[in-house]
PASE-61436 format. One record per residue: residue number from 1; y negated, x negated, z of N, C-alpha, C in turn. Coordinates in nm, 3 decimals, m for minus. Layout:
<pts>
<pt nr="NUM" n_yy="Y" n_xx="X" n_zz="Z" ca_yy="Y" ca_xx="X" ca_zz="Z" c_yy="Y" c_xx="X" c_zz="Z"/>
...
</pts>
This chain:
<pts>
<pt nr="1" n_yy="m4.619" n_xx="m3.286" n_zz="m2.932" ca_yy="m4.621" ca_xx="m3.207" ca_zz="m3.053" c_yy="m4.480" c_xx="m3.157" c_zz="m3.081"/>
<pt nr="2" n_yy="m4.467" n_xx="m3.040" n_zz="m3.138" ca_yy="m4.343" ca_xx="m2.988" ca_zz="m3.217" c_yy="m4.347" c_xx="m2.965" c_zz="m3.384"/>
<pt nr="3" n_yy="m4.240" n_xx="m3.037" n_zz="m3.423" ca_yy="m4.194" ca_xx="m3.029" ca_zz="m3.551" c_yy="m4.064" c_xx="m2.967" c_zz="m3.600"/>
<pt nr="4" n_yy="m4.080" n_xx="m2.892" n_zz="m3.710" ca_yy="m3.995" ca_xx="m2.790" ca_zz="m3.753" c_yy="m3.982" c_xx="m2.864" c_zz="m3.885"/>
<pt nr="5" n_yy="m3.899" n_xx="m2.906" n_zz="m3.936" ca_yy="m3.865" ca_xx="m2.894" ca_zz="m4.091" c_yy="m3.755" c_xx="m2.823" c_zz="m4.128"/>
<pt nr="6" n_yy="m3.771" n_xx="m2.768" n_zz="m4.297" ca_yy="m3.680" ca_xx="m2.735" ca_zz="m4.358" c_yy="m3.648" c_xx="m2.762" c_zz="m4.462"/>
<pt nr="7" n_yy="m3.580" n_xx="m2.725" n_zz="m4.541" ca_yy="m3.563" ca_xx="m2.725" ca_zz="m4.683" c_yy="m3.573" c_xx="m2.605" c_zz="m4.764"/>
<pt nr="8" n_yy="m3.681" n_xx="m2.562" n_zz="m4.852" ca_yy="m3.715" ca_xx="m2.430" ca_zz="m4.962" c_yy="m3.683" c_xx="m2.467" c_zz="m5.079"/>
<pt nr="9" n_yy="m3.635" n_xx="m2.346" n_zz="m5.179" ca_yy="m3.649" ca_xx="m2.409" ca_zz="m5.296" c_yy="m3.738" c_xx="m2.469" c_zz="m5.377"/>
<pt nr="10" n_yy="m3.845" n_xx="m2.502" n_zz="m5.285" ca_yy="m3.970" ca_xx="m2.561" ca_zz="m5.362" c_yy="m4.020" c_xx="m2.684" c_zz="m5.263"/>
<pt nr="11" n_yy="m3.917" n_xx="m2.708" n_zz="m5.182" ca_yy="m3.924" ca_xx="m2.865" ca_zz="m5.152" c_yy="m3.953" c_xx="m2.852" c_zz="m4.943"/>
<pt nr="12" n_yy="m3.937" n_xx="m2.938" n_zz="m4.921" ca_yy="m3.965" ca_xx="m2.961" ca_zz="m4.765" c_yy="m4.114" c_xx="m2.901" c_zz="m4.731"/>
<pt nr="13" n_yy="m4.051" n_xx="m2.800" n_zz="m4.626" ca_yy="m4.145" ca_xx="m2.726" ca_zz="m4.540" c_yy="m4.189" c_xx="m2.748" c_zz="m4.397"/>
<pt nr="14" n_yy="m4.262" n_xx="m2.841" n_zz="m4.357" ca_yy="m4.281" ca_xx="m2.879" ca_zz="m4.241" c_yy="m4.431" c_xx="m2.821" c_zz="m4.145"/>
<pt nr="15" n_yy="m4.351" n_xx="m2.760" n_zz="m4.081" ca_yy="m4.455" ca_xx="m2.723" ca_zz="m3.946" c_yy="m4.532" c_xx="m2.816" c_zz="m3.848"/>
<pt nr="16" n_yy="m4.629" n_xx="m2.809" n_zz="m3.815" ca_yy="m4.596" ca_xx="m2.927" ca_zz="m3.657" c_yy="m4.710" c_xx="m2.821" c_zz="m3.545"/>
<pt nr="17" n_yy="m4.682" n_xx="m2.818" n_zz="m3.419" ca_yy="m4.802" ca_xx="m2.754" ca_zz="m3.357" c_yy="m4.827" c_xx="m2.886" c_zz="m3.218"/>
<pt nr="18" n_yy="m4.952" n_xx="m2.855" n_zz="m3.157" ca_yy="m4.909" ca_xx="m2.886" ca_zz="m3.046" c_yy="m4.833" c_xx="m2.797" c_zz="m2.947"/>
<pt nr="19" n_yy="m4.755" n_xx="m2.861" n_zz="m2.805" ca_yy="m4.706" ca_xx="m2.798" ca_zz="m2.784" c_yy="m4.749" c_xx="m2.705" c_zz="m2.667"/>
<pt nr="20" n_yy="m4.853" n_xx="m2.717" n_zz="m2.605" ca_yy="m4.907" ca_xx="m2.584" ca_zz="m2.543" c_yy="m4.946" c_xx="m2.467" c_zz="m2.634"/>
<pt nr="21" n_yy="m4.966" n_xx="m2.518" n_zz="m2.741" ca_yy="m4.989" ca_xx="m2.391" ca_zz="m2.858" c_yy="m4.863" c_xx="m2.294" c_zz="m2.915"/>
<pt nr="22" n_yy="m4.764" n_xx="m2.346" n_zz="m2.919" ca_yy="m4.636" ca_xx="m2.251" ca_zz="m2.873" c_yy="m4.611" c_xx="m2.129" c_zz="m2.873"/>
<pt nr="23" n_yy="m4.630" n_xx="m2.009" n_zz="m2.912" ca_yy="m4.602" ca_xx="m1.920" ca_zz="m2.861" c_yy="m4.749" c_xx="m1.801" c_zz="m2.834"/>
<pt nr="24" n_yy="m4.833" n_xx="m1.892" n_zz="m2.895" ca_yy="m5.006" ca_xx="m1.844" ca_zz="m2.869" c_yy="m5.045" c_xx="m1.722" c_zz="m2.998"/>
<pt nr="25" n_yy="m5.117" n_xx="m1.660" n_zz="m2.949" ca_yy="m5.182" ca_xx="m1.623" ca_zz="m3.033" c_yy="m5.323" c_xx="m1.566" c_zz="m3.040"/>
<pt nr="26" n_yy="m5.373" n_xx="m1.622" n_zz="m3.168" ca_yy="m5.559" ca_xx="m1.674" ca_zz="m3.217" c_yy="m5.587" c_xx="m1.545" c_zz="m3.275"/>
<pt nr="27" n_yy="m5.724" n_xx="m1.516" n_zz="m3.232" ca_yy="m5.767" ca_xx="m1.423" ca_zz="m3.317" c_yy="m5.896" c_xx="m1.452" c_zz="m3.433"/>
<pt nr="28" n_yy="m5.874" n_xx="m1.414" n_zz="m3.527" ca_yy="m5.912" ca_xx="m1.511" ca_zz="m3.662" c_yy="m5.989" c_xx="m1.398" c_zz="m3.701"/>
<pt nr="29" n_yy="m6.144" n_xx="m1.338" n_zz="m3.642" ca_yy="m6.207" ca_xx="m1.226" ca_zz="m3.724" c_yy="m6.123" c_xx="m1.109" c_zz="m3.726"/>
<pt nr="30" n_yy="m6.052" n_xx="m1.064" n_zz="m3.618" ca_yy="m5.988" ca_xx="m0.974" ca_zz="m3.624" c_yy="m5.863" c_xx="m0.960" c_zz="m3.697"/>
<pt nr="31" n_yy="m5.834" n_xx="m1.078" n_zz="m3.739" ca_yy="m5.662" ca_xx="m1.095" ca_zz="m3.786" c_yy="m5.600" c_xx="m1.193" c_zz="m3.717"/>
<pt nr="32" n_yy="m5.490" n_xx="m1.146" n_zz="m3.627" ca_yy="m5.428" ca_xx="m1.254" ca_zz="m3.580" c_yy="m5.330" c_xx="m1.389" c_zz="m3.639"/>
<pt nr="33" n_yy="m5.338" n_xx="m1.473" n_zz="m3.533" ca_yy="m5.258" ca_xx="m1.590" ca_zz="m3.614" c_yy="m5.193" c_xx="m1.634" c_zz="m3.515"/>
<pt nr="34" n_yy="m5.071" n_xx="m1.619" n_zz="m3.543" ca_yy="m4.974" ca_xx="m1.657" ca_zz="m3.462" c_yy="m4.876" c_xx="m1.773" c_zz="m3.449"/>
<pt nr="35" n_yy="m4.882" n_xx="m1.842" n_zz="m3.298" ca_yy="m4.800" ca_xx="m1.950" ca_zz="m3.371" c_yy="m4.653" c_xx="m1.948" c_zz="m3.309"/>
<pt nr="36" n_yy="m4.573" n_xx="m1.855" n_zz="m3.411" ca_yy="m4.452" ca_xx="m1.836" ca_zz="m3.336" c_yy="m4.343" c_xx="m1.938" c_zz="m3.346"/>
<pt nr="37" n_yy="m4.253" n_xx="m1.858" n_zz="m3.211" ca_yy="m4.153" ca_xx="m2.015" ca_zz="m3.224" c_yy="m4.060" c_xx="m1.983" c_zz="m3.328"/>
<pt nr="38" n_yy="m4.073" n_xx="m1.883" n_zz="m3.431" ca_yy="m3.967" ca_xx="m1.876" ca_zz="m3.529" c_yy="m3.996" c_xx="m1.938" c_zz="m3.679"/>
<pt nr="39" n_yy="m4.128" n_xx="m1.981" n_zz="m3.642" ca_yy="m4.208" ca_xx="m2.051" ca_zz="m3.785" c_yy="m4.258" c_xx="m2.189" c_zz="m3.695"/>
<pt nr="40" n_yy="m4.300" n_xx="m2.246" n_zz="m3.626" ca_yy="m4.304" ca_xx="m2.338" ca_zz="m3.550" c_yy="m4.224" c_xx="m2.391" c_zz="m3.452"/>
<pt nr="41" n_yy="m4.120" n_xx="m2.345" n_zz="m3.413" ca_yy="m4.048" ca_xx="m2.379" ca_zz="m3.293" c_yy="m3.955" c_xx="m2.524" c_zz="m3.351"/>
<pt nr="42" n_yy="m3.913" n_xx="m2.602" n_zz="m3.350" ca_yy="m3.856" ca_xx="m2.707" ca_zz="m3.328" c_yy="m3.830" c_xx="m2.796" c_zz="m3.219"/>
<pt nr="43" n_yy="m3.851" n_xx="m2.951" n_zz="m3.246" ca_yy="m3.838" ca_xx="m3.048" ca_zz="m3.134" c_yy="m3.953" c_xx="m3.117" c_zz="m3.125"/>
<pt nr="44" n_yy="m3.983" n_xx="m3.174" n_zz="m2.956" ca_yy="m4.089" ca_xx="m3.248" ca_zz="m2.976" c_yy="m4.089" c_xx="m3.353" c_zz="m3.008"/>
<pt nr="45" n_yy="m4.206" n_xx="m3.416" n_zz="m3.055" ca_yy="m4.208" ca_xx="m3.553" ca_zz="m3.140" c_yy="m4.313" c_xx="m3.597" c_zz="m3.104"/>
<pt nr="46" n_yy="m4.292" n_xx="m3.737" n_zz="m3.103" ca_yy="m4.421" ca_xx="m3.848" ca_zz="m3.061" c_yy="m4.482" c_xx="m3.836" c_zz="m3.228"/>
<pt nr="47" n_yy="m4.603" n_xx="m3.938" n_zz="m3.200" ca_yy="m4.676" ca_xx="m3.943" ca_zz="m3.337" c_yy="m4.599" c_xx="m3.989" c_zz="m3.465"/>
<pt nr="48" n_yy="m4.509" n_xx="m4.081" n_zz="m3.462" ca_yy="m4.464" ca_xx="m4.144" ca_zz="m3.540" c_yy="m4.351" c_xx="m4.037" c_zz="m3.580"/>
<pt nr="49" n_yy="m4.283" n_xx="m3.971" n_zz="m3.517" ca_yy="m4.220" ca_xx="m3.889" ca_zz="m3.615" c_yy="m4.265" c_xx="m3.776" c_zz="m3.677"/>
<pt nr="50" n_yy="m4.405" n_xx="m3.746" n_zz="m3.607" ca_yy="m4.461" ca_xx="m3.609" ca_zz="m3.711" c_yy="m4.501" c_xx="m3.678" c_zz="m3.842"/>
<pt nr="51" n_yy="m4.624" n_xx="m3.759" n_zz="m3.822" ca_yy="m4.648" ca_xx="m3.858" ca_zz="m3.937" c_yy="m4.509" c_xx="m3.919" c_zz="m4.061"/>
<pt nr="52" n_yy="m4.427" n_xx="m3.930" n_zz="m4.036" ca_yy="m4.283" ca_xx="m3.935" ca_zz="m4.135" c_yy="m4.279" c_xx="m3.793" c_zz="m4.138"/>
<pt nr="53" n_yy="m4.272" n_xx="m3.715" n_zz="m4.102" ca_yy="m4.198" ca_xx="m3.548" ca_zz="m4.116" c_yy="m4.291" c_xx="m3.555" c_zz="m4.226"/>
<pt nr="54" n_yy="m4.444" n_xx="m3.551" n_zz="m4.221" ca_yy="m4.577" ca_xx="m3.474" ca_zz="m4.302" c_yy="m4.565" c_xx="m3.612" c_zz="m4.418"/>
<pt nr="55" n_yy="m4.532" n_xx="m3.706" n_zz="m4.416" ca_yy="m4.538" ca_xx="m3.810" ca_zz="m4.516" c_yy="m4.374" c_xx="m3.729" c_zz="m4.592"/>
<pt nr="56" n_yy="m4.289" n_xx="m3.661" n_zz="m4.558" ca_yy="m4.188" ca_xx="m3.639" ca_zz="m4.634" c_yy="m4.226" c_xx="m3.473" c_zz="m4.689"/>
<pt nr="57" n_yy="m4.355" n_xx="m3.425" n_zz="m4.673" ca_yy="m4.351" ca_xx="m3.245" ca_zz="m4.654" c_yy="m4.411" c_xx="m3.233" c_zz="m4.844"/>
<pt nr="58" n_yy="m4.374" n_xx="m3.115" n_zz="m4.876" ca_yy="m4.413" ca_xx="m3.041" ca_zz="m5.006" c_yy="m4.507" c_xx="m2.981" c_zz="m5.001"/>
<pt nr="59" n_yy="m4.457" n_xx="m2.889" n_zz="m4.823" ca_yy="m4.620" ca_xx="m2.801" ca_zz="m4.787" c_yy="m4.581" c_xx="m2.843" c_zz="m4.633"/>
<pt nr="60" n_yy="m4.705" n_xx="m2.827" n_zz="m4.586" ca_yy="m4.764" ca_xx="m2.837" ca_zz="m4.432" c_yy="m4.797" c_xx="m2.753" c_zz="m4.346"/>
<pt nr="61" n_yy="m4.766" n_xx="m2.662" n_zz="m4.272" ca_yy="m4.897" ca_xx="m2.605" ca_zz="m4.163" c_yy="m4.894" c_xx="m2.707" c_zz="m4.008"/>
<pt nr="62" n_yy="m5.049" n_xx="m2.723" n_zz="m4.015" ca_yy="m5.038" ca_xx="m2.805" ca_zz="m3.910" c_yy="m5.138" c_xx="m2.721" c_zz="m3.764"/>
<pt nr="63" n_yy="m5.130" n_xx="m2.698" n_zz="m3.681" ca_yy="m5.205" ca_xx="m2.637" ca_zz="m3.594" c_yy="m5.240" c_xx="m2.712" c_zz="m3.434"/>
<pt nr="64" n_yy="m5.356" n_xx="m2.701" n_zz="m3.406" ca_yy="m5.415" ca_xx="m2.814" ca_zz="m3.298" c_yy="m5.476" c_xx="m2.871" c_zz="m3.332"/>
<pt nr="65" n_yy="m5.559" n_xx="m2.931" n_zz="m3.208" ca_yy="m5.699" ca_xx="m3.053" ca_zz="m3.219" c_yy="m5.550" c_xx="m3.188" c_zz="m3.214"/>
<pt nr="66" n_yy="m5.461" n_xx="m3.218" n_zz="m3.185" ca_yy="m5.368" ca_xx="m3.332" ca_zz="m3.137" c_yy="m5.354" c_xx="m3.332" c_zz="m3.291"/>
<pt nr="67" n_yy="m5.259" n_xx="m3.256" n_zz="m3.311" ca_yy="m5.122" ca_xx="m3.251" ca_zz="m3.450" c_yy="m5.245" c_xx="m3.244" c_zz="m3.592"/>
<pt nr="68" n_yy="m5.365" n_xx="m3.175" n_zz="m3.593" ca_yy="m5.452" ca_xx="m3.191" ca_zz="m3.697" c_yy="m5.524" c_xx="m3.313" c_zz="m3.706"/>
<pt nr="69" n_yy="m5.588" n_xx="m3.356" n_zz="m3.613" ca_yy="m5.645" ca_xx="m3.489" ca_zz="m3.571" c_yy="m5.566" c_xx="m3.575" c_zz="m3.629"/>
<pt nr="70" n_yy="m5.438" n_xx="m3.608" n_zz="m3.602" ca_yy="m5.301" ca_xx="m3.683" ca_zz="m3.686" c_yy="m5.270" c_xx="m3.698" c_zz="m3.805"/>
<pt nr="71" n_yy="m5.293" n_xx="m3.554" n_zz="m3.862" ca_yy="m5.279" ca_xx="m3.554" ca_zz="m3.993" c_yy="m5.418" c_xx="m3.632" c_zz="m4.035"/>
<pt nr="72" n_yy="m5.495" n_xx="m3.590" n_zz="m3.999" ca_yy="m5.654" ca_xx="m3.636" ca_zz="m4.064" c_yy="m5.665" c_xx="m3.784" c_zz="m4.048"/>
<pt nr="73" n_yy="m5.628" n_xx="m3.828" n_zz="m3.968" ca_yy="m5.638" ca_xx="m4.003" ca_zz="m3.909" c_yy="m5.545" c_xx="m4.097" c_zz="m4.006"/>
<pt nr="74" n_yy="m5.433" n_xx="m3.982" n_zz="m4.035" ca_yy="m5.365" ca_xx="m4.045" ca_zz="m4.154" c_yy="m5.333" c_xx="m4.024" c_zz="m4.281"/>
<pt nr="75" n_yy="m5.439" n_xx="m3.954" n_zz="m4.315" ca_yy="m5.462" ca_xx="m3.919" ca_zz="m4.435" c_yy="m5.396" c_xx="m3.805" c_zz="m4.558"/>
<pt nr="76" n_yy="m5.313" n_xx="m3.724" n_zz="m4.474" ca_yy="m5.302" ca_xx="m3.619" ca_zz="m4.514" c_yy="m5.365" c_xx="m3.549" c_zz="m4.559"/>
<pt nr="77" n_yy="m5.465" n_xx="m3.529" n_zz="m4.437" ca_yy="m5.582" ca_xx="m3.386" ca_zz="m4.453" c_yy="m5.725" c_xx="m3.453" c_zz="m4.431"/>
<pt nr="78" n_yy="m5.832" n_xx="m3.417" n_zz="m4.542" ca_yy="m5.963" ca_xx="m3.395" ca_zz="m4.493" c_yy="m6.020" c_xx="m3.342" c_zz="m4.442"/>
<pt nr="79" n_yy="m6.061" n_xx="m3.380" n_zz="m4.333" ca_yy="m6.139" ca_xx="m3.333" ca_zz="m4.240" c_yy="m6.219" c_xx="m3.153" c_zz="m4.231"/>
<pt nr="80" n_yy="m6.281" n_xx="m3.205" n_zz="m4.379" ca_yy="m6.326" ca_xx="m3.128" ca_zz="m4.426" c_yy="m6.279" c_xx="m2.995" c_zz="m4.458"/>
<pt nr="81" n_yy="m6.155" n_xx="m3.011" n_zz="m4.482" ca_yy="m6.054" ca_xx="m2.864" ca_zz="m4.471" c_yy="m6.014" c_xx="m2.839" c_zz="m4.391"/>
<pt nr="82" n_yy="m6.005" n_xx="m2.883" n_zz="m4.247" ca_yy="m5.980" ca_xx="m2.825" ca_zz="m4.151" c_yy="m6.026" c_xx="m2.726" c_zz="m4.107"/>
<pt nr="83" n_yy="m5.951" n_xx="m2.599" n_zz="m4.037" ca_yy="m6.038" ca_xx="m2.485" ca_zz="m4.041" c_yy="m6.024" c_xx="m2.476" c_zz="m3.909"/>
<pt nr="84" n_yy="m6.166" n_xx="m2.348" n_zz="m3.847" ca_yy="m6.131" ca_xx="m2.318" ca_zz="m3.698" c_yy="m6.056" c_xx="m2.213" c_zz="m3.714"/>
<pt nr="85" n_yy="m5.955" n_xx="m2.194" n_zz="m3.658" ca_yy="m5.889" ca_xx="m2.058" ca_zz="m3.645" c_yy="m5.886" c_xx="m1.993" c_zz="m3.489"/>
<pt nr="86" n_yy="m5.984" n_xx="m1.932" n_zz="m3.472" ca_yy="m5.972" ca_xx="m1.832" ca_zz="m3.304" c_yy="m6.000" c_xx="m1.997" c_zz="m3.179"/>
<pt nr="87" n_yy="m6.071" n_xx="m2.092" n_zz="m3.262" ca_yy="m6.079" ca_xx="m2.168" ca_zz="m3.129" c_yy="m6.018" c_xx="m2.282" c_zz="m3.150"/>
<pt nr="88" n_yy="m5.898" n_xx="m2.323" n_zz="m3.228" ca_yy="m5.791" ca_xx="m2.387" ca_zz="m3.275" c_yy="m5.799" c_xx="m2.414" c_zz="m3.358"/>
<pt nr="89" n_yy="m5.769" n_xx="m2.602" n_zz="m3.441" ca_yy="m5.783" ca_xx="m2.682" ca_zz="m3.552" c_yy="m5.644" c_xx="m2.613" c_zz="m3.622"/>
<pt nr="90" n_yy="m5.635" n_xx="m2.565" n_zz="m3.774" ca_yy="m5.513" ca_xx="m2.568" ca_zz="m3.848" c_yy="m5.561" c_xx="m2.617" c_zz="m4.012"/>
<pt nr="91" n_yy="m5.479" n_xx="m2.706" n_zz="m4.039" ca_yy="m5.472" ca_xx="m2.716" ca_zz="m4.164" c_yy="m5.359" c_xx="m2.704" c_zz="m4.276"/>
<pt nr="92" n_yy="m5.348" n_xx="m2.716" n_zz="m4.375" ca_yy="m5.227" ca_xx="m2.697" ca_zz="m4.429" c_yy="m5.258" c_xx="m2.826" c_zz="m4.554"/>
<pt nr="93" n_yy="m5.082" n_xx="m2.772" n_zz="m4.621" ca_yy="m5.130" ca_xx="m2.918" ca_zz="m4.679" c_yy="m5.015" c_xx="m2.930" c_zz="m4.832"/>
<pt nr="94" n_yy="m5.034" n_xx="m2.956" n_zz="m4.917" ca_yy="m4.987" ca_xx="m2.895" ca_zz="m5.012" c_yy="m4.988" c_xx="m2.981" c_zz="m5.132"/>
<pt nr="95" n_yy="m4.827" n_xx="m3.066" n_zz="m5.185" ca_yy="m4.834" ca_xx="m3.125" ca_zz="m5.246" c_yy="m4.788" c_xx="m3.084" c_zz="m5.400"/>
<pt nr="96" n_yy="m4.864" n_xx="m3.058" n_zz="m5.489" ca_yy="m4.852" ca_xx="m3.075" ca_zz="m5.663" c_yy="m4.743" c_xx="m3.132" c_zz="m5.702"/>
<pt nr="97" n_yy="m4.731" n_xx="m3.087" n_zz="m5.819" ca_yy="m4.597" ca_xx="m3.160" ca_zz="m5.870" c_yy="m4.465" c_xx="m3.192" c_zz="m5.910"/>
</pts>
């Protein structure tokens, strides 16, 4: 997996994709979705450091069956909001407050 964090003025922005997903792009009903390396590109990370990245995030985009599955197993994201996008698990994730 790859993780990107930052800092916004509205708090930690963390990406994660898997990493064959890289550089891909989904077609979503005729709108694409892209997962570029200038909004996703970072370093790769085993589970345990995406899981701390998304346990420290304000907002989330998470993209993949690996990096979504992760979030969902640990309770970030419900299942249930996971969306298909062009073939591909993404969720996002968005903390109040």
């Amino acid at each position: 997996m790859i993780v990107n964090e930052r800092e916004t003025p509205e708090g930690r922005l963390v990406a994660v994709c898997d990493d064959e997903l890289l550089g891909e792009t989904f077609d979503n009903d005729g709108v694409p979705f892209e997962v570029t390396e200038e909004f996703y590109g970072g370093e790769h990370a085993g589970e345990d450091r995406v899981v701390a990245s998304l346990a420290r995030a304000r907002v989330a985009n998470i993209v993949g069956a690996h990096s979504v599955g992760l979030a969902v197993e640990h309770g970030f994201v419900e299942e249930a909001n996971v969306l298909d996008v062009g073939g591909t698990s993404h969720a996002q994730l968005v903390r109040l407050g």
